[in-house]
VEXFIVO-601606 format. One line per 10 residues: number of its first residue (from 1); their letters; for each residue x, y, z of C-alpha. Coordinates in nm, 4 decimals. Layout:
REM VEXFIVO-601606
NUM> A> X/Y/Z  ...
***
This chain:
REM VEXFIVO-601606
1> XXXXXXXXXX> 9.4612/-2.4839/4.2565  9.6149/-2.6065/4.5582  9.5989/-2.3590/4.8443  9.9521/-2.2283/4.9920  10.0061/-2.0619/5.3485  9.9439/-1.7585/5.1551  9.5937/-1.8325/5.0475  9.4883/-1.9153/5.4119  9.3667/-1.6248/5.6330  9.4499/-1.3880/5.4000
11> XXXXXXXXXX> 9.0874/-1.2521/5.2411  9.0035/-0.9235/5.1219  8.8876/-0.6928/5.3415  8.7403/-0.3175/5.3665  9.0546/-0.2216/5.5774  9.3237/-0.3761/5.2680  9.1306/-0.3537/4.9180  8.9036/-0.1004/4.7925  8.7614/-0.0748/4.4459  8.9450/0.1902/4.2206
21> XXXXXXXXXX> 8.7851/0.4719/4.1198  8.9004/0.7765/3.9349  8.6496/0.9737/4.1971  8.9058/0.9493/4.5026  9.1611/1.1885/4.2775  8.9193/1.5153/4.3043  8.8376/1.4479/4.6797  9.2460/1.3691/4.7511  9.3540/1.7223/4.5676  9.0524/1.9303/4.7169
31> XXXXXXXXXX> 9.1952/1.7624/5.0853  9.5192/1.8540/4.9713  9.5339/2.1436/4.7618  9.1709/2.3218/4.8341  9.2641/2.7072/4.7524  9.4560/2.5601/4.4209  9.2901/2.7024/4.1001  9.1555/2.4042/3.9070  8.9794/2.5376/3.6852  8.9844/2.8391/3.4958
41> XXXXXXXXXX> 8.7430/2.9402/3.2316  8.7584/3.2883/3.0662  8.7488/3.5481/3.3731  8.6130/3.2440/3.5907  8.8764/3.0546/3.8161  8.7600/2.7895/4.0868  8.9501/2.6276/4.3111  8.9442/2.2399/4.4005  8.7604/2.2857/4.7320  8.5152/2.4717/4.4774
51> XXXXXXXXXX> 8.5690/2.1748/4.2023  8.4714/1.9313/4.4247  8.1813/2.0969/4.6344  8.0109/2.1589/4.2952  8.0526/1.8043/4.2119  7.8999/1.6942/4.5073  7.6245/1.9478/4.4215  7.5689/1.7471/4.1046  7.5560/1.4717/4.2365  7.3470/1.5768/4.5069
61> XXXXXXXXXX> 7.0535/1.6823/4.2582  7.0722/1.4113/3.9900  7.0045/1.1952/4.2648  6.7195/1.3757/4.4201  6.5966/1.3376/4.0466  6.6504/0.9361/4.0495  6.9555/0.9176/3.9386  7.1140/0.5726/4.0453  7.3238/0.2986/3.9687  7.3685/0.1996/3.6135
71> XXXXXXXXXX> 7.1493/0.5215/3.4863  7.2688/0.7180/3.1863  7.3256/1.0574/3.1761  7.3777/1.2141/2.8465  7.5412/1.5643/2.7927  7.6125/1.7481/2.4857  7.8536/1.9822/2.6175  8.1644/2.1766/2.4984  8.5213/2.2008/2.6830  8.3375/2.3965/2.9533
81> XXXXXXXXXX> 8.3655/2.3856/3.3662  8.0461/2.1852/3.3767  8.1640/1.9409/3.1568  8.4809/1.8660/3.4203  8.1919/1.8398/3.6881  7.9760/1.5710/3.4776  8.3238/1.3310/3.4839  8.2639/1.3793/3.8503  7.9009/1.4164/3.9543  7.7498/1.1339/3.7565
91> XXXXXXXXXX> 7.9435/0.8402/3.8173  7.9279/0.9889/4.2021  7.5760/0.8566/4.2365  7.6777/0.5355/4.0205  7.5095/0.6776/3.7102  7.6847/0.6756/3.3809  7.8187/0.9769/3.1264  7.7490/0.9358/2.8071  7.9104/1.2404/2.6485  7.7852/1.3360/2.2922
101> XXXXXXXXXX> 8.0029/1.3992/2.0026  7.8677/1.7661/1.9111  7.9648/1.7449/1.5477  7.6760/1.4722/1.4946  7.3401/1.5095/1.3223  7.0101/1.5263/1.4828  6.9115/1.1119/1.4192  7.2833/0.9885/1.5293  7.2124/1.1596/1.8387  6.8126/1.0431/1.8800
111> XXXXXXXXXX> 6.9659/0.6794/1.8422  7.2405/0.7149/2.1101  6.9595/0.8772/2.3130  6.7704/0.5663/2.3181  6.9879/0.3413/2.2804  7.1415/0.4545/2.5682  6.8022/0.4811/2.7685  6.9117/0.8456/2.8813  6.7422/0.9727/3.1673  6.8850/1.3175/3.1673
121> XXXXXXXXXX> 7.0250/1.5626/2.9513  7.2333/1.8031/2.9826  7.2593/2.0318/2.6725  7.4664/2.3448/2.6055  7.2394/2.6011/2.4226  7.4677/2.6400/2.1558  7.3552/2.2830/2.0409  7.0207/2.3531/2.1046  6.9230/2.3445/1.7189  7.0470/1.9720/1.6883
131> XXXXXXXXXX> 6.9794/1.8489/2.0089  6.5834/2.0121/1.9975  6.5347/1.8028/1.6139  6.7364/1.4552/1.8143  6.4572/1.5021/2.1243  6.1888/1.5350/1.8301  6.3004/1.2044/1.6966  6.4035/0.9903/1.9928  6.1355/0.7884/2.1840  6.3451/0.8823/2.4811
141> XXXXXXXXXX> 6.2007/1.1565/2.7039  6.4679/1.2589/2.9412  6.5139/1.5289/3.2015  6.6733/1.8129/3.0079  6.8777/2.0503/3.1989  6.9999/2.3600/2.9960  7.3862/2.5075/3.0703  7.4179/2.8414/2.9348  7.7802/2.9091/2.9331  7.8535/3.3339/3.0225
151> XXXXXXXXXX> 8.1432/3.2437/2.7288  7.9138/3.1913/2.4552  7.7056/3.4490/2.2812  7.5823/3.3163/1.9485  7.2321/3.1631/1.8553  7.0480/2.9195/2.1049  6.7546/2.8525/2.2876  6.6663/2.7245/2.6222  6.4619/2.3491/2.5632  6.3927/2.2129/2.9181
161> XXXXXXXXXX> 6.2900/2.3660/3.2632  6.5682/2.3886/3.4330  6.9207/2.5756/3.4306  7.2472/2.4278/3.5086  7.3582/2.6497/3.7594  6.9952/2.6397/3.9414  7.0184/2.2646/3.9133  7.3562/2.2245/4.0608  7.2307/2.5456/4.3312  6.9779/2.3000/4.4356
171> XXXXXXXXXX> 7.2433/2.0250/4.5448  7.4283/1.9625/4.8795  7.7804/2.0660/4.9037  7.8593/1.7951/5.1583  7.6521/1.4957/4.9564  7.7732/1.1729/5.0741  7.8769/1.0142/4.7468  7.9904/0.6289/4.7986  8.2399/0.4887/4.5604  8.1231/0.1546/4.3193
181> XXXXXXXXXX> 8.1002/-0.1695/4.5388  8.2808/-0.3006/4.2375  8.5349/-0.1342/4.0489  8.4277/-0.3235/3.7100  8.1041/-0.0949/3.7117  8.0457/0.1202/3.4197  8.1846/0.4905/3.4505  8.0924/0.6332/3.1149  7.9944/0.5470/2.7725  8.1033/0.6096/2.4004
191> XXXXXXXXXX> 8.0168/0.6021/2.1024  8.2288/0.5059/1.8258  8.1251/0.5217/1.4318  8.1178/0.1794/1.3216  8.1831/0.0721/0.9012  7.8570/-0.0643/0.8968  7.5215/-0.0056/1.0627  7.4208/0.2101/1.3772  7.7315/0.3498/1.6559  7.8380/0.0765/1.9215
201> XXXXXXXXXX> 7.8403/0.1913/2.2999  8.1309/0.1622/2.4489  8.1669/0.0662/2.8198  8.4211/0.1978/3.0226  8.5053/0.0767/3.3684  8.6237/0.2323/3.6922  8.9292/0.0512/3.7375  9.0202/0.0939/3.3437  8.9052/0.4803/3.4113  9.1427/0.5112/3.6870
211> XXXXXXXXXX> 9.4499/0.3018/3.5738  9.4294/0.5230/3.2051  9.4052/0.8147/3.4063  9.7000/0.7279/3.5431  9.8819/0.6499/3.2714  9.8266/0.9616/3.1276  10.0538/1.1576/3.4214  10.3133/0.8724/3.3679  10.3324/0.9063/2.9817  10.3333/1.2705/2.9453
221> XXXXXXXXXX> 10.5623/1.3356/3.2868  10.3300/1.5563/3.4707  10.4706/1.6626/3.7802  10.3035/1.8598/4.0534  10.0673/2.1258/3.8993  10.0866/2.1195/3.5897  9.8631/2.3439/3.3538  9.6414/2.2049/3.1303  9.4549/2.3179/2.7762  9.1259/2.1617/2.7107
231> XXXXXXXXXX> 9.2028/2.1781/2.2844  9.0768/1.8011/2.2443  8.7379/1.7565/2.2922  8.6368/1.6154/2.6308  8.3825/1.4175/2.4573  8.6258/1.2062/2.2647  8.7112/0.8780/2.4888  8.6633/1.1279/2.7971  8.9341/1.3176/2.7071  9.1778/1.0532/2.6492
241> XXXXXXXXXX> 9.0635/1.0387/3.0553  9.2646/1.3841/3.1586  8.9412/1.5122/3.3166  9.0327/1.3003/3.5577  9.3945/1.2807/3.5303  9.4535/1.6145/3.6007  9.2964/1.5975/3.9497  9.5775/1.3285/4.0688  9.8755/1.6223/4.0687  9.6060/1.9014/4.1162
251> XXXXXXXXXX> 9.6627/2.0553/3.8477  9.4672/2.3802/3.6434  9.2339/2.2877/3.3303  9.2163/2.5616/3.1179  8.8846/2.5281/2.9755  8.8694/2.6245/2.5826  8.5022/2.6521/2.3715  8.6864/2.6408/2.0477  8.9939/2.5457/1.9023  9.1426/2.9377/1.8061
261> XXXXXXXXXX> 9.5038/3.0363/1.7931  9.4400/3.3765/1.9196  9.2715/3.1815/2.2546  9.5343/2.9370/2.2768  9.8540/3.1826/2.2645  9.6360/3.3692/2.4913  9.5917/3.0394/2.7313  9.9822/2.9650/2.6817  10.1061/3.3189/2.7915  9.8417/3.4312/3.0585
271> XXXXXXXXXX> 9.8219/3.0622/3.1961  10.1787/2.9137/3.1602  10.0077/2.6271/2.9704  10.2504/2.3295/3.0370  10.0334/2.0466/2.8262  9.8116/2.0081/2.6034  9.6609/1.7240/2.3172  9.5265/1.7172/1.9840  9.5220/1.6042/1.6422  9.7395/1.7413/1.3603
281> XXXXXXXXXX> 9.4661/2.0219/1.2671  9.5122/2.1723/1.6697  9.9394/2.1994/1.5164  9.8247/2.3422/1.2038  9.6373/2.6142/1.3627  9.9058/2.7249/1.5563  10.1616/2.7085/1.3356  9.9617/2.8405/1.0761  9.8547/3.1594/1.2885  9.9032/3.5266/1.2138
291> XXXXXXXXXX> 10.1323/3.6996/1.3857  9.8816/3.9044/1.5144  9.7633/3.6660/1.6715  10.0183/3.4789/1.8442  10.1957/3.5789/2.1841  10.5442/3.4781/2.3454  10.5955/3.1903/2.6354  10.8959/3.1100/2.7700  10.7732/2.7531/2.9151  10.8599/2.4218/2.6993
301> XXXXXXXXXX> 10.5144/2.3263/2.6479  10.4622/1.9222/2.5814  10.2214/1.8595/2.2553  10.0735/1.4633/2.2384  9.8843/1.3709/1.9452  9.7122/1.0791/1.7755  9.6305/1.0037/1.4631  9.8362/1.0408/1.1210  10.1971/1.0985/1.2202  10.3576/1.4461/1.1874
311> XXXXXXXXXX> 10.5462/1.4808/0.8860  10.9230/1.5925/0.9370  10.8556/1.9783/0.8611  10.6005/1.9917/1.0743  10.7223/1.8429/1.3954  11.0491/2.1054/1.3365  10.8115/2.3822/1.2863  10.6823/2.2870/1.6165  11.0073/2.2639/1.7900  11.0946/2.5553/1.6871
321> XXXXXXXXXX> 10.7568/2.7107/1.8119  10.8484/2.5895/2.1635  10.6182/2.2704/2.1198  10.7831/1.8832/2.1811  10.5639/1.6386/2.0682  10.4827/1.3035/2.1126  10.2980/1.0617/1.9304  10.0523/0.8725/2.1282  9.7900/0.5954/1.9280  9.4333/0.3973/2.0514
331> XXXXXXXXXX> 9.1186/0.3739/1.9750  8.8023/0.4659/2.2254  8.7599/0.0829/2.2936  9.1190/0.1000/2.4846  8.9909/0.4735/2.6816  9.1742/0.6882/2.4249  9.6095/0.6720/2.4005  9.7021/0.2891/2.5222  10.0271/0.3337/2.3040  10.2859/0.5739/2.2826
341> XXXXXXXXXX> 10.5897/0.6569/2.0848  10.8576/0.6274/2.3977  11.1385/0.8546/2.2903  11.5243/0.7550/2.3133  11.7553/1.0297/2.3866  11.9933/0.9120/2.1426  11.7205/0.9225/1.8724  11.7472/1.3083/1.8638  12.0624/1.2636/1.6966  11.9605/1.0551/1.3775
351> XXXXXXXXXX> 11.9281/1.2348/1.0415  11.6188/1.3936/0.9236  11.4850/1.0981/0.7451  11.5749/0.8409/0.9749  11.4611/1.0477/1.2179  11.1075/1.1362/1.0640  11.1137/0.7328/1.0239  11.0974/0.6853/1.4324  10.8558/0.9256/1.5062  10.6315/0.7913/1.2426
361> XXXXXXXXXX> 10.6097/0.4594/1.4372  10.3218/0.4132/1.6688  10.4814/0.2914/1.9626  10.5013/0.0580/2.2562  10.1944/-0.0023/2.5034  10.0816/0.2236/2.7793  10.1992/0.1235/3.1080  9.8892/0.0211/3.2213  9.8357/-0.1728/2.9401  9.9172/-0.5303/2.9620
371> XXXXXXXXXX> 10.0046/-0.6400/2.6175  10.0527/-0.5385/2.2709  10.0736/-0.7126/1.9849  10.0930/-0.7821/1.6168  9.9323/-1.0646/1.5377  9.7808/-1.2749/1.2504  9.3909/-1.2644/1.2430  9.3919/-1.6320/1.0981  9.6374/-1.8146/1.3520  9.6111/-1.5744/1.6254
381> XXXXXXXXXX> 9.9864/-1.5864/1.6686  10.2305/-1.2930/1.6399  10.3686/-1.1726/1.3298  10.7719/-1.1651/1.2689  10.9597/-0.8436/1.4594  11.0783/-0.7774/1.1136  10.8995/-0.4798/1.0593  10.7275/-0.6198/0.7022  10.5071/-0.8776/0.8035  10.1600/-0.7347/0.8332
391> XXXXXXXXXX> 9.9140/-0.8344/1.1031  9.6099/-0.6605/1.3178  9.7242/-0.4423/1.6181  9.5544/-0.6461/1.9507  9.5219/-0.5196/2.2675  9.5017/-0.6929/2.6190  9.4616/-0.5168/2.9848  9.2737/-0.3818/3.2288  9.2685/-0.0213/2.9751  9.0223/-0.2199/2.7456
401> XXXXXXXXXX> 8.6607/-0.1567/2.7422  8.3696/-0.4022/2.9039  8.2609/-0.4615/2.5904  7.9780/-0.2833/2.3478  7.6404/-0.1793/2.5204  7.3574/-0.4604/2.4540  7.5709/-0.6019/2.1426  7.6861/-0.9062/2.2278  7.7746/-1.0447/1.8960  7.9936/-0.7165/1.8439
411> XXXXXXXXXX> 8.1679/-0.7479/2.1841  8.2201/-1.1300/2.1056  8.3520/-1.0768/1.7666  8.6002/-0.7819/1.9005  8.7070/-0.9845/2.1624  8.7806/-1.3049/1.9812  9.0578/-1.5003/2.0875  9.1112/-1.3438/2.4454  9.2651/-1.0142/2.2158  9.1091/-0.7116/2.1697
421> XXXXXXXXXX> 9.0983/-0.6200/1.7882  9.1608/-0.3364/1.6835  9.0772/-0.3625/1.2793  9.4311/-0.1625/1.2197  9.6929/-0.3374/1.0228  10.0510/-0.3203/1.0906  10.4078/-0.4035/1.1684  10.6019/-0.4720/1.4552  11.0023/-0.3752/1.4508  11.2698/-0.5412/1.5994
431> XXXXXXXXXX> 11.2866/-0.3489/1.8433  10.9082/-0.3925/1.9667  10.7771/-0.0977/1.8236  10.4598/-0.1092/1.6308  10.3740/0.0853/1.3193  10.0593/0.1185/1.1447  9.9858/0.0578/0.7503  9.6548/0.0760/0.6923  9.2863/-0.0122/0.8731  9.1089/-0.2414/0.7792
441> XXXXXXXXXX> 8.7749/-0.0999/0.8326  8.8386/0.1937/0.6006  8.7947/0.4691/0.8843  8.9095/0.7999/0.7873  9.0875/0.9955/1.0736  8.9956/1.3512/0.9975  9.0535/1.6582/1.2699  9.1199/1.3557/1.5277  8.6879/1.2077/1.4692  8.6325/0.8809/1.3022
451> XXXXXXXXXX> 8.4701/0.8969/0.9368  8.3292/0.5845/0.8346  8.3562/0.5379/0.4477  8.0760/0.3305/0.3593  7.8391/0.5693/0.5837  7.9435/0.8827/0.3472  7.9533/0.6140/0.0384  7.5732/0.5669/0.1452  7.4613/0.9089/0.0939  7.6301/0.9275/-0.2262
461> XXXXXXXXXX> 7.4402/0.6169/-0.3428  7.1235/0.7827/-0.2898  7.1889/1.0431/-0.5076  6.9951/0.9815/-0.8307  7.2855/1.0478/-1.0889  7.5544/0.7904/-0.9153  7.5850/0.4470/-0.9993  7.9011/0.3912/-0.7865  8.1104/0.5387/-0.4781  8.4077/0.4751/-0.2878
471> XXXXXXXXXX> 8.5231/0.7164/-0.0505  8.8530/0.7032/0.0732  9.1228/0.9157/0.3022  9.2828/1.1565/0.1049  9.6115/1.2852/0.3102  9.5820/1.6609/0.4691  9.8681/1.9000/0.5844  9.5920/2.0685/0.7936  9.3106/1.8178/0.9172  9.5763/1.5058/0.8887
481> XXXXXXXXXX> 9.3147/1.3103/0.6368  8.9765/1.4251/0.4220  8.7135/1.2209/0.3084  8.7879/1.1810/-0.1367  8.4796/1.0563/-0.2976  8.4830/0.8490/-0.6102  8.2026/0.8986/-0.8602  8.0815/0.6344/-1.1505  7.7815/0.8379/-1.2847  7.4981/0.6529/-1.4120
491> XXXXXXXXXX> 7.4630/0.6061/-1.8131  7.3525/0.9632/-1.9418  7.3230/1.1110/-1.5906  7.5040/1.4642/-1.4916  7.6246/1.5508/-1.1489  7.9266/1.8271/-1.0457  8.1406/1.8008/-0.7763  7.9795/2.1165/-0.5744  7.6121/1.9303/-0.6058  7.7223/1.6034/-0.4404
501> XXXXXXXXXX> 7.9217/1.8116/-0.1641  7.5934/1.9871/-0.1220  7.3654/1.6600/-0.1141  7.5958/1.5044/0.1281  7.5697/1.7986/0.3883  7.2033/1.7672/0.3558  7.1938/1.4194/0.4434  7.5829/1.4009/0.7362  7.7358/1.6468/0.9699  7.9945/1.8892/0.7832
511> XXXXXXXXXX> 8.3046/1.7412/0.8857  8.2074/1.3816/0.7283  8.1623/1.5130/0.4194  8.4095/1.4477/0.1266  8.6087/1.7441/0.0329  8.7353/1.5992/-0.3027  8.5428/1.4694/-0.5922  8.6857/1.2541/-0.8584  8.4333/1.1402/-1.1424  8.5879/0.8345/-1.2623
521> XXXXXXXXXX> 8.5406/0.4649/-1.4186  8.6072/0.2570/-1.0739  8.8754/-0.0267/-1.0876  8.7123/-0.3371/-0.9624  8.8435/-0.7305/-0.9408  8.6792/-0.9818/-1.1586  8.4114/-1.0449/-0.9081  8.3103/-0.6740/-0.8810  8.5045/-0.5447/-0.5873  8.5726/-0.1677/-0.5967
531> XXXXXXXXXX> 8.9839/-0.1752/-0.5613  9.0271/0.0851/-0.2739  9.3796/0.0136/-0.2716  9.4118/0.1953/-0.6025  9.2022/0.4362/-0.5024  9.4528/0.5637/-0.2171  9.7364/0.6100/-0.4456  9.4986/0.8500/-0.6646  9.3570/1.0087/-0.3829  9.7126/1.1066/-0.2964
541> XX> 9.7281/1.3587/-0.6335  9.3745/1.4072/-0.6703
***
């Protein structure tokens, strides 16, 4: 490239570029905004001059305990205020969160624990059950920290030597954090359930962290202070990144254990919730409420979700309950939402079924996302805008992971062709918007997690009386989709629906277990291939 006048005396410089970095959002609002409440957990409230010292704190200690660049710190911790610090005080000394999905079993979480090479743990004692059997199995021996949150009282037990709040006591206020030298170094990692094998690691970066981030306050049109309910689990994707969106208009996180309509109404009325995310089941349960238990709020209150689509009654039901939501769609390779259902005014004025027919389209890309497409795996070209032609959703931007921890072959593979694939199938419409039909890797979407069929279909194959099993998404006013499991019983063999339920929960957390049994002859091709197609259909009556 030939150089132009431009080129020529021009260089980066400390005083004109600077790496990004989510970080600079909590020490901008507690500058700004110090005595602003950011974050309020049962009677506790904590302001961002609080927010931010603790963070420092944090910091402070994990790197008096060798914490440095490129380390992992794991936490298995619920929507709680020292989960909002981790997004903070880890990456501060250039280590890397790795939060743990606290719906998995004991040996998924020994693997991520070495696989990740964890150095420290954080671990709520709620967990403690799961997380003491995962240390018994994992050849990693990390620092465990134990946060006892004043909100929970159920069962637990304390499994390291030190306390959370002594730990973070032990920090300085004023540590003198440095931002990465290079914005492409790893913030946080992720685990996603593959169809086959162990989890891949997924890498996020700070410049994807920070551009998501804020994406997030452009999408859902946060303005100055907004108030926001933790009802999707921070350790999905981060949080869809809001842990750290939130910071950039100073605004409250309302920190929630568990997903209860009682606690939410309560969070809406007392707090003047303005936003909040989650998957259909976080809808059903307030819909679905007692009037007991819900309370009256005169704020609109904006509602994004992924996933299934709404269906027609239920997006009115929520309109109606003072809820307008919007459909947003990713996957935790592209840091949560990359895609959102952009809404035209005019669109409010369509009939029910045309209108139900727009808001079950995925959307149009984030804007920080630099391209979205539907494109044909085989030519690597898009597909028609005619809304019919099927091809794989692909992804291309700076909102796109690094690539999977030490798995090269995966990252290749997923990467192939300068797109990110995304294994979904769908359609694009004339007018650019994208609308899913099916995935290709057979992932079941249930309560917002990812279910991997074959992974459930393994336990079932290990049961002595089955011969065959497919398991496939059966469709769910409540959780959006539910693991169905087809049964071929072996010649002479007996097995009920209740004792395969039970073997599976012996053997997979709760929520991947199928809630539907169907003993049946499976329909296979001439070569032996289970039909899953058909299966679908059945699934839908089953």
């Amino acid at each position: 490239m030939t150089p132009t006048p431009y080129d020529i005396d021009l260089d980066k410089n400390p005083a004109n570029f600077q790496p990004l970095t989510p970080l600079t959002f909590l020490e901008r609002a507690a500058s700004v905004f110090p005595q602003r409440t950011a974050v309020v957990h049962g009677t506790l409230s904590r302001s961002y001059a609080e927010f931010y010292a603790r963070s420092r704190r944090l910091a402070s200690a994990l790197a008096a305990h060798g914490i440095e660049r490129g380390d992992t710190v794991s936490v298995m911790l619920s929507n709680t205020p020292a989960m909002l610090e981790c997004h903070y005080g880890v990456p501060m000394t250039g280590g890397v969160l790795n939060t743990l999905n606290t719906r998995l079993d004991a040996a998924i979480i020994a693997f991520t624990l070495d696989h990740a090479e964890t150095k420290v743990l954080i671990t709520d004692r709620e967990f403690s059950k799961t997380v003491k059997e995962a240390l018994a199995l994992a050849k990693a021996k990390p620092l465990v920290i134990d946060y006892d949150d004043p909100e929970y009282d159920g069962p637990g037990e304390r499994l390291g030597g030190i306390d959370y709040e002594e730990f973070v006591g032990s920090g300085d206020p004023d540590f003198a954090w440095s931002p990465p030298a290079d914005e492409w170094d790893a913030i946080s990692l992720n685990y996603t359930s593959g169809t086959t094998g162990d989890p891949k690691g997924v890498v996020y970066h700070h410049r994807g962290a920070y551009l998501l981030a804020m994406g997030n306050i452009v999408t859902c049109g946060m303005g100055k202070h907004p108030v926001y309910l933790w009802t999707l689990p921070m350790f999905h994707c981060n949080g869809w990144c809001f842990p750290w969106s939130i910071s950039i208009v100073a605004g409250t996180h309302v920190c929630l254990r568990q997903v209860r309509a009682r606690a939410m109404y309560a969070a809406l009325a007392d707090h003047g919730v303005t936003h909040l995310c989650g998957a259909p089941i976080v809808m059903a349960t307030l819909l679905n409420a007692p009037a007991a238990e819900k309370r009256d709020f005169r704020q609109k209150v904006s509602f994004f979700t992924a996933a299934a689509p709404p269906p027609e009654a239920v997006l009115a039901a929520m309109k109606e309950a003072g809820f307008e939501v919007t459909h947003l769609y990713g996957l935790t390779e592209t840091y949560g939402p990359a895609v959102v259902n952009d809404w035209h005014e005019e669109w409010n004025t369509l009939s029910g079924a045309d209108y139900a027919v727009k808001k079950a389209r995925q959307g149009v890309r984030y804007l920080p996302l630099e391209a979205l497409e539907v494109i044909d795996p085989e030519t690597m070209r898009p597909v028609p805008a005619d809304g019919e032609t099927l091809g794989e959703v692909m992804f291309r931007g700076n909102v796109v992971m690094k690539g999977y921890l030490k798995n090269p072959s995966a990252t290749a593979k997923a990467f192939e062709g300068g797109w990110f694939h995304s294994g979904d199938l769908g359609v694009k419409h004339p007018d650019g918007y994208i609308q899913l039909k099916d995935r290709s890797k057979d992932i079941i979407i249930s309560g917002g997690e990812n279910i991997s069929s074959i992974e459930v279909e393994d336990a079932l194959y290990k049961h002595p009386a089955v011969q065959a099993a497919a398991v496939v998404a059966k469709p769910d006013e409540k959780w959006g989709e539910t693991p169905c499991a087809f049964i071929e019983l072996k010649p002479g063999a007996t097995a009920t629906a209740e004792e395969l339920i039970a073997w599976c929960r012996s053997r997979l957390a709760a929520y991947k277990c199928p809630r539907h049994v169907v003993f049946i002859e499976l329909p296979k091709t001439s070569t032996g291939k289970i039909q899953k197609f058909k299966l679908r259909a059945m699934a839908k009556t089953a």
